[in-house]
C-alpha positions as CSV (number, residue, x, y, z in Angstrom):
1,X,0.0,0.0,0.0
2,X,1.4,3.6,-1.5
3,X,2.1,5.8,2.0
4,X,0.2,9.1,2.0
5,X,2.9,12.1,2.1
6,X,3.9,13.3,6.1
7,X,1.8,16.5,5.3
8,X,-1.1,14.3,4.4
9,X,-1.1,12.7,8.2
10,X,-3.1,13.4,11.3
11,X,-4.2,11.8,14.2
12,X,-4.9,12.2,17.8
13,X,-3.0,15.6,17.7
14,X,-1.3,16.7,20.7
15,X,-0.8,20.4,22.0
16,X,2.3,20.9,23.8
17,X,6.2,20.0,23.8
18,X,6.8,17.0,25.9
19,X,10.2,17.8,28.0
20,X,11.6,14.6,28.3
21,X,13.9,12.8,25.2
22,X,11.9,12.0,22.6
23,X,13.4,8.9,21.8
24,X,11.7,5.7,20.3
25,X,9.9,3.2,22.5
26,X,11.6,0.6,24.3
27,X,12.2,-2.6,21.9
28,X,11.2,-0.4,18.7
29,X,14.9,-0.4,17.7
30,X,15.8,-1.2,14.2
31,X,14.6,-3.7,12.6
32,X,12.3,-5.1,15.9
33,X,8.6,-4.8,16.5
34,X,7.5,-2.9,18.5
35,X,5.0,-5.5,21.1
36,X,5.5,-8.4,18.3
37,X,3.4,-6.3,15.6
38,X,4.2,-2.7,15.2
39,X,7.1,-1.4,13.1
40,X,7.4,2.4,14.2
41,X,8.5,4.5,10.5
42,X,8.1,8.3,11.8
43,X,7.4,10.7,14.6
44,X,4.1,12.2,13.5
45,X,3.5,14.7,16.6
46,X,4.1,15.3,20.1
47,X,2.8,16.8,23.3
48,X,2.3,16.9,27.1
49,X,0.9,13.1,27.2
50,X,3.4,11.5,25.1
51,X,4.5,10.8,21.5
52,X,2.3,10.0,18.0
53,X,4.2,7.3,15.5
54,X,3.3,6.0,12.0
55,X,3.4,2.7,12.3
56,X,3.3,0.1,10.2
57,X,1.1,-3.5,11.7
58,X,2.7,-6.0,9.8
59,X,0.3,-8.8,11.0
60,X,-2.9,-7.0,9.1
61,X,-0.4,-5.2,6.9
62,X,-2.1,-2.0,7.7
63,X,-0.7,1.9,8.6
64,X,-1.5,2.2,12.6
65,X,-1.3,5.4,14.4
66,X,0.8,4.6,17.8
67,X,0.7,7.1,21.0
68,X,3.5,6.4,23.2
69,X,2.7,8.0,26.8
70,X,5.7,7.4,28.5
71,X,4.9,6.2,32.8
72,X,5.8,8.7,35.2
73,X,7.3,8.6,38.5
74,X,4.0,8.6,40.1
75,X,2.5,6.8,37.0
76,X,0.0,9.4,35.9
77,X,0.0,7.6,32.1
78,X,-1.1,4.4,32.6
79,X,-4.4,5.4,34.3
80,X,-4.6,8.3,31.4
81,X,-4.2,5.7,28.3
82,X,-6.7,2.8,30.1
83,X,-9.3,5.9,30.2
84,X,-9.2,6.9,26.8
85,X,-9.2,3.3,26.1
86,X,-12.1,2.4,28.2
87,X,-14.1,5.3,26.7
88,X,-13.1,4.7,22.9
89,X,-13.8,1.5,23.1
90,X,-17.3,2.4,23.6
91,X,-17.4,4.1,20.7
92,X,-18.2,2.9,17.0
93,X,-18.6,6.3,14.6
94,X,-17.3,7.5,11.4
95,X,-16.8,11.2,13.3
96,X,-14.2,9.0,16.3
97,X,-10.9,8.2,15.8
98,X,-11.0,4.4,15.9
99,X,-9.0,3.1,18.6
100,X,-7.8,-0.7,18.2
101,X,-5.3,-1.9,20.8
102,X,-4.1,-1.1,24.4
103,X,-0.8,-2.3,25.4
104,X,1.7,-1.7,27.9
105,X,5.5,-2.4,29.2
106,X,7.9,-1.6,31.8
107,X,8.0,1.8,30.3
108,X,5.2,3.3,28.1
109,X,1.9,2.7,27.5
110,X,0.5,2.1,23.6
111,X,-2.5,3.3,22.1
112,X,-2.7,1.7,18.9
113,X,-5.5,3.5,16.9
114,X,-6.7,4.5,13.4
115,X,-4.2,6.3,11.0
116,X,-6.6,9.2,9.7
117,X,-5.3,11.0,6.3
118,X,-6.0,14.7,6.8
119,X,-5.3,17.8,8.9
120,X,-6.6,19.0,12.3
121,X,-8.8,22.0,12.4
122,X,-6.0,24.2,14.3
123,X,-3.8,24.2,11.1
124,X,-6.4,24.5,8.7
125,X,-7.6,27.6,10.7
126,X,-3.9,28.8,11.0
127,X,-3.5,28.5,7.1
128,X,-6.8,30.3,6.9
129,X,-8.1,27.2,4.2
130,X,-11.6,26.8,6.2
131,X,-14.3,28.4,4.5
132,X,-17.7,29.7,6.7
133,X,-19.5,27.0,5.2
134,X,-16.8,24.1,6.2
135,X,-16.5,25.3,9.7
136,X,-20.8,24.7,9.9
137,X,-20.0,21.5,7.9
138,X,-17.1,20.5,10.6
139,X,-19.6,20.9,13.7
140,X,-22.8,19.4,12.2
141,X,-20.2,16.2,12.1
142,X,-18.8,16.6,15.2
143,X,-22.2,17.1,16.8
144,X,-23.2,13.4,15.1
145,X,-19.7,12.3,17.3
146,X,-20.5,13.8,20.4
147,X,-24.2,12.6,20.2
148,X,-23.0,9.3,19.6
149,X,-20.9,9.6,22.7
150,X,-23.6,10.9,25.1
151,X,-25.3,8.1,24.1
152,X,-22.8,5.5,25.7
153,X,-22.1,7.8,28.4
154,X,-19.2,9.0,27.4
155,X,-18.2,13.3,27.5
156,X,-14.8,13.6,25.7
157,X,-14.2,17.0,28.0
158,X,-11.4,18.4,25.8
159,X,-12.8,19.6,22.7
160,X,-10.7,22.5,20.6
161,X,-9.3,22.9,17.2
162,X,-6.3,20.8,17.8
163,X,-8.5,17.5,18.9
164,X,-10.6,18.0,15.1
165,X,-9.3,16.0,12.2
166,X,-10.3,17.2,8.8
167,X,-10.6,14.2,7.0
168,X,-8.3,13.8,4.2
169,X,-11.2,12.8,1.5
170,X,-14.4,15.1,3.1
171,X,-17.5,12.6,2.7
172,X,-21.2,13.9,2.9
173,X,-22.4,14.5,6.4
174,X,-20.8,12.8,9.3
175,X,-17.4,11.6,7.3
176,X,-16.1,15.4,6.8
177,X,-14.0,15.5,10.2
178,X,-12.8,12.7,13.2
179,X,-12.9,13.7,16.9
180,X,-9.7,12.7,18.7
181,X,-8.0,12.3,22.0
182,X,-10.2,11.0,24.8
183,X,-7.9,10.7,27.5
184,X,-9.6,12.8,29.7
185,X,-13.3,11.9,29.0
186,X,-15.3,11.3,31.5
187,X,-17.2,8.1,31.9
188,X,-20.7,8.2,33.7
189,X,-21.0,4.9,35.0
190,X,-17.7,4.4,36.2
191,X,-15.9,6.3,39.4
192,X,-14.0,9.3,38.2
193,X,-10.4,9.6,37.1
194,X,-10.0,12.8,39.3
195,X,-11.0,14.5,42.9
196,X,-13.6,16.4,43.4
197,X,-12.1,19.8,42.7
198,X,-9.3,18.6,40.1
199,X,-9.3,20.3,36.9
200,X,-8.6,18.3,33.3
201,X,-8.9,19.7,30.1
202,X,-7.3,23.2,27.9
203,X,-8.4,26.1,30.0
204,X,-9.3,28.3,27.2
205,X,-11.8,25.8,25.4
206,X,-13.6,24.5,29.2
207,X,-16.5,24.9,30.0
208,X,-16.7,27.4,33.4
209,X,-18.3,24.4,35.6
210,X,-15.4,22.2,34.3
211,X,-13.0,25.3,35.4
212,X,-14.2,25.2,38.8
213,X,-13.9,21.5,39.1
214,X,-17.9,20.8,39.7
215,X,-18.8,17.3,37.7
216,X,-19.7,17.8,34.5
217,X,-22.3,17.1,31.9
218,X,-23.1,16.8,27.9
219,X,-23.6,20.7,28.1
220,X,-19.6,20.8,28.5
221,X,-18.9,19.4,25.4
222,X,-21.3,21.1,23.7
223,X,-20.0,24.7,24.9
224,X,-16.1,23.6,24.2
225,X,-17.9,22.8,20.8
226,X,-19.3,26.1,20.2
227,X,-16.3,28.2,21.4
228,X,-14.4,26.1,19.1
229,X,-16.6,26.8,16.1
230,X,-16.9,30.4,17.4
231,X,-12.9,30.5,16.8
232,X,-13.3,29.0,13.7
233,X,-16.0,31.6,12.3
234,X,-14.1,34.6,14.1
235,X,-10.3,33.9,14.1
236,X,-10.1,34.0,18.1
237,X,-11.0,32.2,21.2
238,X,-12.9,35.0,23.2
239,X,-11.7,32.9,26.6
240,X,-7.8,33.0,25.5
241,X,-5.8,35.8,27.0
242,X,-2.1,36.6,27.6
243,X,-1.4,34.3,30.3
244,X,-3.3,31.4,31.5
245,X,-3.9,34.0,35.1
246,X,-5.9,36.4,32.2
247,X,-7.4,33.2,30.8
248,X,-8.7,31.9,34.3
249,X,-10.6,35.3,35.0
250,X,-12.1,35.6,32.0
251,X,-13.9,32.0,32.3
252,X,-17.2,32.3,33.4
253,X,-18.0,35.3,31.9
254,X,-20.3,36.1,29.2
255,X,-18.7,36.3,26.2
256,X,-19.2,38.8,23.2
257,X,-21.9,38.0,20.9
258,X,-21.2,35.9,17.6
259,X,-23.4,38.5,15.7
260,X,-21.6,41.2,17.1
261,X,-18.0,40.0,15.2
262,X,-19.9,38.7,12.2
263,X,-23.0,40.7,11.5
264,X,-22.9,38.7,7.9
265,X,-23.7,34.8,9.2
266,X,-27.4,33.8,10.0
267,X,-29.1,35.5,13.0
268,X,-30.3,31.9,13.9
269,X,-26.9,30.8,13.9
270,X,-25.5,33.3,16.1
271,X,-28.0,33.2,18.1
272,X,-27.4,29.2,18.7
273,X,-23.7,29.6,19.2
274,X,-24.3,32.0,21.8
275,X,-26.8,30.1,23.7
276,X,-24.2,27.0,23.7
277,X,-21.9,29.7,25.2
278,X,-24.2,30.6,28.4
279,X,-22.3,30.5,31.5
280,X,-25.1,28.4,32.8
281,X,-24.8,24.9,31.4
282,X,-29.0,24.3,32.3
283,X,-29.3,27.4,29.7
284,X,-27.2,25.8,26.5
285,X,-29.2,24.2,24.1
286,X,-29.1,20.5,23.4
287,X,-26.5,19.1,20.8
288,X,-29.2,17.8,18.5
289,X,-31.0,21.9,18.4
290,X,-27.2,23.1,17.9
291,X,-26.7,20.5,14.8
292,X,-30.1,20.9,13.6
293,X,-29.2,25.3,13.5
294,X,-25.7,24.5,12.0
295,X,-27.4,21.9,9.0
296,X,-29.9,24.8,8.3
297,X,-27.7,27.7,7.9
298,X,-24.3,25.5,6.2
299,X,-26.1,26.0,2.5
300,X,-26.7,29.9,3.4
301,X,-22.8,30.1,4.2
302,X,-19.9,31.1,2.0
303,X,-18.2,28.4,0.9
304,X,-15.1,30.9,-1.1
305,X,-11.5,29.9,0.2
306,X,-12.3,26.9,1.8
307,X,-11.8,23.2,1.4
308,X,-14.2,22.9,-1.8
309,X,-11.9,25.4,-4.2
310,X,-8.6,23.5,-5.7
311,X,-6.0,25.8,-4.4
312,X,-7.2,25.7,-0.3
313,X,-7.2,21.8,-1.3
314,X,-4.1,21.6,-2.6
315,X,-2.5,23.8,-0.4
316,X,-3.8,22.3,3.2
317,X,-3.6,18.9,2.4
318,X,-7.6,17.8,2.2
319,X,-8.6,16.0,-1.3
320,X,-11.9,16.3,-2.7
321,X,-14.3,13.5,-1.9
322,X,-15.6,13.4,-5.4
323,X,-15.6,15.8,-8.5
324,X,-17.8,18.3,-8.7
325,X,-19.6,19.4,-11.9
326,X,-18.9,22.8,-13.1
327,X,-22.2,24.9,-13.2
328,X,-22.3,28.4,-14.5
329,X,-25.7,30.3,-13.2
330,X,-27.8,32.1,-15.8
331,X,-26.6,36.0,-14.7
332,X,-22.9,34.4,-15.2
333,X,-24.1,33.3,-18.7
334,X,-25.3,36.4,-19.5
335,X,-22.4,38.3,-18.4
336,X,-20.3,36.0,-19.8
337,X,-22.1,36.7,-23.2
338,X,-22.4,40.5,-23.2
339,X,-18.8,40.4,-22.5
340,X,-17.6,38.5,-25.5
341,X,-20.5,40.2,-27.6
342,X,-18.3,43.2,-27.1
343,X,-15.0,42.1,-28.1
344,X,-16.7,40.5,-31.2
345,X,-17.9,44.1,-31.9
346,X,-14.7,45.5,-31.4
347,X,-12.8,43.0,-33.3
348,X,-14.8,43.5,-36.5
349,X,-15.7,46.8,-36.6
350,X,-11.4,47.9,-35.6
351,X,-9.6,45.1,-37.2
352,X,-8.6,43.5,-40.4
353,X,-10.5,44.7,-43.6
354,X,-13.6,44.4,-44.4
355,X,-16.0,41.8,-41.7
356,X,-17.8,38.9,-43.6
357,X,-21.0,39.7,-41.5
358,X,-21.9,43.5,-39.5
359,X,-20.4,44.3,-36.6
360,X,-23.7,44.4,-34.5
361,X,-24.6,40.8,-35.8
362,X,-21.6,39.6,-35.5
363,X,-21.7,41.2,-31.7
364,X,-25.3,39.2,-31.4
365,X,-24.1,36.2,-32.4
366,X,-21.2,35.7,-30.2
367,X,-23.1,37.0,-27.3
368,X,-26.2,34.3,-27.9
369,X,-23.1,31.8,-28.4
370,X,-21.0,32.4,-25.5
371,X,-24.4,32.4,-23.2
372,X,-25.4,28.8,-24.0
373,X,-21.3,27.4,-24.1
374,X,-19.0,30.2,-22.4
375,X,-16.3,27.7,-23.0
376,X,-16.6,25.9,-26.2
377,X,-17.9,28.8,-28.0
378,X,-15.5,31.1,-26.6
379,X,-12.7,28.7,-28.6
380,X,-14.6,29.0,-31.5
381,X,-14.8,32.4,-31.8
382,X,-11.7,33.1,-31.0
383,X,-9.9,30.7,-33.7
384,X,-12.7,32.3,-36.0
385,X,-11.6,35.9,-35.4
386,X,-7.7,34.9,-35.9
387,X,-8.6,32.5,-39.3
388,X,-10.5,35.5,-40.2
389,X,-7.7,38.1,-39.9
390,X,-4.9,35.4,-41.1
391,X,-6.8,34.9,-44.3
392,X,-7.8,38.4,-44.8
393,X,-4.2,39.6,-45.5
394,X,-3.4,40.4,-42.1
395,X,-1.3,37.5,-40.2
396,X,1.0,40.2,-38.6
397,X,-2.7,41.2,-37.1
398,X,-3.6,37.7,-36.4
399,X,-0.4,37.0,-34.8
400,X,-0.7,39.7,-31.7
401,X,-4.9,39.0,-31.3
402,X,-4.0,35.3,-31.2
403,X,-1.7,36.0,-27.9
404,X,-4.0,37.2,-25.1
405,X,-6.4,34.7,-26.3
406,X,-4.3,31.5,-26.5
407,X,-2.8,32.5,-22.9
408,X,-6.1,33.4,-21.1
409,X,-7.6,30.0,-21.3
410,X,-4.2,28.5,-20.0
411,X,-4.0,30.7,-17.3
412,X,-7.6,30.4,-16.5
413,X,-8.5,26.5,-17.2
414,X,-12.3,25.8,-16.6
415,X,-13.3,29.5,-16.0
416,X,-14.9,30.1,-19.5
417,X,-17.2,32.6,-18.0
418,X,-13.9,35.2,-17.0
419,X,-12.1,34.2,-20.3
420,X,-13.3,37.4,-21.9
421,X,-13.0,39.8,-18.5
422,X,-9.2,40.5,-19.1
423,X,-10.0,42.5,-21.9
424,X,-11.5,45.2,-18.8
425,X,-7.8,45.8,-18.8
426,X,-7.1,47.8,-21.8
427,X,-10.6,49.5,-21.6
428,X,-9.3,51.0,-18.2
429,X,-5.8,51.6,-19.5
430,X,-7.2,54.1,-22.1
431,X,-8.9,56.1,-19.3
432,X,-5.7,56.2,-17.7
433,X,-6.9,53.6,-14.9
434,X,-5.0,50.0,-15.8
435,X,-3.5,49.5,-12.3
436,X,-7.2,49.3,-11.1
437,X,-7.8,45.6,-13.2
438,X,-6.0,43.6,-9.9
439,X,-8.4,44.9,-7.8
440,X,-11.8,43.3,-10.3
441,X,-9.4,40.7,-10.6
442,X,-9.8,40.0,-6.7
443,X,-13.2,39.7,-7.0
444,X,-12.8,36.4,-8.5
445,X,-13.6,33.1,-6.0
446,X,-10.5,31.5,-6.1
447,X,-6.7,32.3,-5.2
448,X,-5.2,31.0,-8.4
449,X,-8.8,32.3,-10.5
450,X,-8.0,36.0,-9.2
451,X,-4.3,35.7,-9.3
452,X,-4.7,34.0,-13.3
453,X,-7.1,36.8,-14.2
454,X,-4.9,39.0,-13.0
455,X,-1.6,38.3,-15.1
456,X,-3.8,38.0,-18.1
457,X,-4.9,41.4,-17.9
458,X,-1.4,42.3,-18.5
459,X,-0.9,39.9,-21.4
460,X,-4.0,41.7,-22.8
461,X,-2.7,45.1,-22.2
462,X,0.2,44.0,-23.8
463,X,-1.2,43.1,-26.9
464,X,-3.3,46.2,-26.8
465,X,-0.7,48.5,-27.2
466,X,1.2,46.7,-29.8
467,X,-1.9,47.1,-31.9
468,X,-2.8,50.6,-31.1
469,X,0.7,51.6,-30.4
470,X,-0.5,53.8,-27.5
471,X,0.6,54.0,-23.7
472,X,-2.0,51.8,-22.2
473,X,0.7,51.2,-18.8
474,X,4.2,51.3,-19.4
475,X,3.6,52.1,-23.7
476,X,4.6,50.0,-26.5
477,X,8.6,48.4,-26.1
478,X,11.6,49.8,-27.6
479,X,12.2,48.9,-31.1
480,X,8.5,48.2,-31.9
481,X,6.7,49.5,-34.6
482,X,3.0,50.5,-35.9
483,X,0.6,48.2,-37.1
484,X,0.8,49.6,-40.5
485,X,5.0,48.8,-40.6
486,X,3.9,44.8,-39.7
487,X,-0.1,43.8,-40.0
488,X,0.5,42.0,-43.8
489,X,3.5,40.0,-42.3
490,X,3.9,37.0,-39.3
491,X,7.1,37.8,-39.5
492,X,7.3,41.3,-39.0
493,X,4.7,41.2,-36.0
494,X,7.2,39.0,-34.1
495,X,10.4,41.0,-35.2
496,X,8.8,44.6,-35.1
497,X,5.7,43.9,-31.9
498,X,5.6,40.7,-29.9
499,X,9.7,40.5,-29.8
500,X,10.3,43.7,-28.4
501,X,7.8,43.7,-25.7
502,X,8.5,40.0,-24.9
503,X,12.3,40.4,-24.8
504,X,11.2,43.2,-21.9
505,X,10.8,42.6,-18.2
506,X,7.2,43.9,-18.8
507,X,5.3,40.8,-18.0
508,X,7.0,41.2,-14.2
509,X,4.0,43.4,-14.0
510,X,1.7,39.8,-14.5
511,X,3.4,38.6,-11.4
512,X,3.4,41.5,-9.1
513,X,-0.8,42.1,-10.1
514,X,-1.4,38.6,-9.7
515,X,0.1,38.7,-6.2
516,X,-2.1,41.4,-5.9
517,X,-5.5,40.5,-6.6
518,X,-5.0,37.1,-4.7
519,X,-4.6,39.0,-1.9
520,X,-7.0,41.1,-1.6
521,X,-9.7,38.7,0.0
522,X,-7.6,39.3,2.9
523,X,-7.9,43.1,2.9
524,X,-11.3,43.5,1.7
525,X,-13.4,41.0,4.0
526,X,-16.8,42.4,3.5
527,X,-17.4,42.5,7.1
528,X,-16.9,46.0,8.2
529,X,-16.7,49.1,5.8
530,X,-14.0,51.3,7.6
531,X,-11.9,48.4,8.3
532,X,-12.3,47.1,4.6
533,X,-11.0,50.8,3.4
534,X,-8.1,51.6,5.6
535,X,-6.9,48.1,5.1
536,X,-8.1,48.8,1.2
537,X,-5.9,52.0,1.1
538,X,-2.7,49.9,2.5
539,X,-3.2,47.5,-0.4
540,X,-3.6,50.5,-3.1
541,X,0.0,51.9,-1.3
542,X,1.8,48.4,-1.6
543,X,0.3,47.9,-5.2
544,X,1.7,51.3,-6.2
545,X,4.9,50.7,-4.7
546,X,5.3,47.5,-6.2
547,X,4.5,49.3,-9.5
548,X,7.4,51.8,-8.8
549,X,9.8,49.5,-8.2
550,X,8.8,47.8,-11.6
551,X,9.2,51.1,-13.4
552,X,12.8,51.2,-12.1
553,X,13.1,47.8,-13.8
554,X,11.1,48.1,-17.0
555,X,11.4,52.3,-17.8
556,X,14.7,51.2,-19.5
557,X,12.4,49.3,-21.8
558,X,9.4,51.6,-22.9
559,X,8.7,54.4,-24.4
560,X,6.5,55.5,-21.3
561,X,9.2,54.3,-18.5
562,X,6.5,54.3,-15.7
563,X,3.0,53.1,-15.3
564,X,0.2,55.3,-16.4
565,X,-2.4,56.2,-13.4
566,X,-0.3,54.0,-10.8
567,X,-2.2,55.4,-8.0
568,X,-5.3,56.7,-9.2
569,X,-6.2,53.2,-11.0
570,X,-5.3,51.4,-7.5
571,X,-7.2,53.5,-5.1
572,X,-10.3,53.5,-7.8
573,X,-10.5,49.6,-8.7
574,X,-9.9,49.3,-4.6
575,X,-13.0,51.2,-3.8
576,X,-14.9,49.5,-6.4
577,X,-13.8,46.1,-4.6
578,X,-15.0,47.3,-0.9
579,X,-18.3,47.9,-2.3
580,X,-19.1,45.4,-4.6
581,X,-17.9,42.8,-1.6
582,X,-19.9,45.1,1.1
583,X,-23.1,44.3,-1.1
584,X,-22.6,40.5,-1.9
585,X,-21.3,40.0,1.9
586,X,-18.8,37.4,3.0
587,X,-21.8,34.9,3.3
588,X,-23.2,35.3,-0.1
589,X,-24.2,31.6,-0.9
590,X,-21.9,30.8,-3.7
591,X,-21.2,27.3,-4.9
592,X,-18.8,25.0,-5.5
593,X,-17.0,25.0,-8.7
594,X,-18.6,29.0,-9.0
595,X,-16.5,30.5,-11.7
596,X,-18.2,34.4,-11.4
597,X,-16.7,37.4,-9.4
598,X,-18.1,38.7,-6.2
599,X,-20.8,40.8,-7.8
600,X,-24.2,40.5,-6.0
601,X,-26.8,38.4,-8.3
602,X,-29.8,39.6,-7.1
């Protein structure tokens, strides 16, 4: 069986450094097996209980997760391992780390349990891959976990982002994440692990009755749960201060409102999380009302940045449970049309002699086209335009159109609906405005949709200004020529317009906007106006000293030597970006494979 990559691994995730050596079990040397069975291949985490292994179980010639918890002086892991044994083996769930085996020697105790592919909430949230919607998708399962727990009297006591497993390969419902780490769960039919007055758990995810050491019931778990989605939806823990002194005092206490730091999610939702947060645990809901809220308001959520888009897959480490058909909504159609129903204008009624049909119903035709099949039609036309032009005695022509539209579909794979969008970038070039196109550009869903878009505004500007030999951004390169000098010749367009500007370090600008528009999500959140335009003005500054440092680099180059409305194009595509994402909203319900920009759609 092919091993899944170290980055690909997870299991019961541990929180802090363990002091002692961490050195491998006793009798895992070498070649030996570790208790007859188990050959130990890596270290895969580590913390204040002990050590996590990938192992390798050579009798069932499976991949094992071990934890080693080392014994103490006064023995503290032995009774520690037989409880989260005792309490896992309770448990039977598709949201529970499996545990299969508890062993022991002179020096550690084993926990032999399932090896789950994936990553654990705490890093996903730290990479900032979790999308609204996956965080409501993450505790609908884990409420089907913890429900299944109750119900064998089990309360795991210790739920937070680093005891969630995001499954490798999300499944529908219960299957998208795996609660770990019951070794301080308490069992209800058998006599306690600690005093009366002890404390077990992570301070800043317990529940205040746990805090105080009073016994505690379901309603624990279900506030650790909704603090932990709270963090998850927010990007803090409310409880967590500077020291765990700060942390103590603020337990208890009634926490700020979910609706208060997200005014975008679901009233109902908020609401819900809040309740689960009472200070009184006879006032928090039960964990089937909490699921039942989070089910209802998951398909209202955003789903943009998170585990359904490519890039947030292939950059955290989660594969996609099954592919997803690409669907294009009818206002994206339409758009999509209009869009391309322009250029065809343009293209016939500016270039090459004499059309083979009118403008305008050329224009109709590839805006009815490109409405029914963005994509295929898209192709057609665009090999249709450059035929035209290379058979009409203009191959130089058909030479520089055929650039920006051979590059956009490579740089934009599946996105037929944007294909025609980068041509935005010339049309604000000619009002003097190009450096505004990364901003539209970071309306895109997507990192490597915006940051695509992006560069091939650029390649379109490029080819813009070869044809009308006008400063678009930086103006046309050194050496080149006018159309007139090279539209009858293939030749003389390489030689005379795509040479020079290709032989310059113009396209640098393609990396520098991409960078740009794939971060603005970050800047421009949607959830609070000021904050979206200070932090909006910051990225307008960075953009335009990124473009200043280019014109260092590429004045040598051009006729123009530095980028044309540098500031004023920034600061205006900026402030169109904070309010087209003020009126679509963070939560917008968009949809998996969605191709569109962040415009509302009624």
């Amino acid at each position: 069986m092919e091993r899944p990559p170290p980055e690909e691994l997870a299991t019961a995730p541990l929180e802090e450094e363990v002091t002692r050596p961490l050195t491998r079990p006793s009798g895992a040397a070498g070649e030996e097996l570790l208790l007859g069975r188990y050959r130990l291949e890596r270290r895969l985490g580590s913390g204040g209980h002990g050590v996590v292994w990938l192992a390798r179980d050579e009798r069932l010639e499976r991949d094992v997760a071990v934890k080693a918890i080392p014994r103490g002086e006064d023995d503290e892991g032995s009774p520690r391992a037989e409880r989260e044994a005792r309490a896992a083996a309770r448990l039977n769930h598709p949201g529970i780390v499996a545990l299969y085996e508890l062993a022991a020697d002179d020096d550690t105790v084993y926990l032999v349990s399932e090896l789950v592919e994936g990553r654990t909430y705490a890093e996903l949230l730290r990479e900032g891959a979790l999308s609204d919607r996956d965080v409501a998708c993450i505790g609908v399962a884990l409420c089907g976990a913890l429900a299944h727990a109750h119900g064998r009297g089990v309360i795991h006591r210790d739920i937070k982002p680093q005891n969630v497993i995001v499954v490798a390969e999300p499944a529908a419902g219960e299957g998208f994440a795996k609660l770990a780490d019951f070794g301080v769960a308490h069992l209800a039919d058998l006599d306690p692990l600690t005093r009366t007055g002890d404390v077990v758990g992570t301070l800043a995810y317990m529940a205040p009755e746990q805090a105080e050491g009073q016994r505690v019931t379901e309603s624990a778990d279900v506030y650790s749960l909704a603090l932990t989605l709270y963090e998850g939806w927010t990007g803090r823990n409310p409880v967590r201060a500077a020291s765990p002194a700060a942390t103590a005092r603020r337990l208890g206490s009634r926490l700020p409102s979910l609706a208060e730091a997200r005014r975008d999610l679901p009233p109902a939702l908020c609401a819900a999380i809040d309740a689960a947060l009472d200070p009184d645990p006879l006032a928090r809901p039960a964990l089937e009302d909490l699921r039942r809220e989070l089910a209802a308001a998951r398909r209202r959520l955003a789903d943009e940045g998170g585990l359904v888009e490519t890039a947030a897959l292939e950059g955290s480490g989660i594969r996609r449970a099954a592919p997803r058909r690409l669907r294009v909504s009818l206002p994206e159609r339409l758009a999509a049309g209009l869009a391309a129903g322009a250029l065809a204008l343009a293209a016939l009624a500016l270039l090459g002699p004499k059309p083979p049909l009118s403008p305008l119903a050329g224009a109709a035709l590839a805006a009815a086209s490109v409405a029914l099949l963005p994509r295929l039609a898209w192709l057609a036309l665009a090999a249709g335009t450059v035929a035209w032009l290379a058979l009409a005695d203009e191959p130089g022509t058909a030479l520089v159109v055929a650039l920006p539209l051979v590059v956009t579909p490579l740089l934009l794979p599946g996105s037929g609906p944007l294909w025609s969008l980068p041509a935005l970038a010339p049309l604000l070039g000619a009002a003097g405005l190009a450096p505004a196109f990364p901003a539209l550009a970071g309306l895109a869903r997507g990192t490597w949709r915006r940051a695509g878009l992006a560069a091939a505004g650029v390649v379109w500007l490029v080819a813009a200004e070869a044809l009308v030999f006008e400063a678009l951004l930086y103006g046309p390169a050194h050496g080149a020529e006018p159309r007139a000098r090279w539209a009858q010749s293939a030749a003389g367009a390489a030689e005379h317009a795509l040479g020079p500007a290709l032989e310059s370090p113009v396209l640098l600008t393609a990396l520098a906007w991409a960078a740009a528009a794939a971060l603005l999500p970050l800047v421009v959140r949607g959830r609070n106006a000021w904050l979206d335009a200070v932090r909006g003005v910051g990225w307008a500054a960075a953009l335009v000293a990124a473009t200043g440092g280019l014109d260092d680099v590429i004045g040598g180059y051009t006729r123009l030597g530095a980028a044309r409305g540098a500031a004023a194009g920034a600061l205006a595509g900026v402030a169109l970006a904070v309010v087209a994402r003020l009126l679509r909203g963070p939560a917008g319900a968009s949809r998996a494979g969605d191709t569109s920009l962040g415009w509302p759609t009624g």
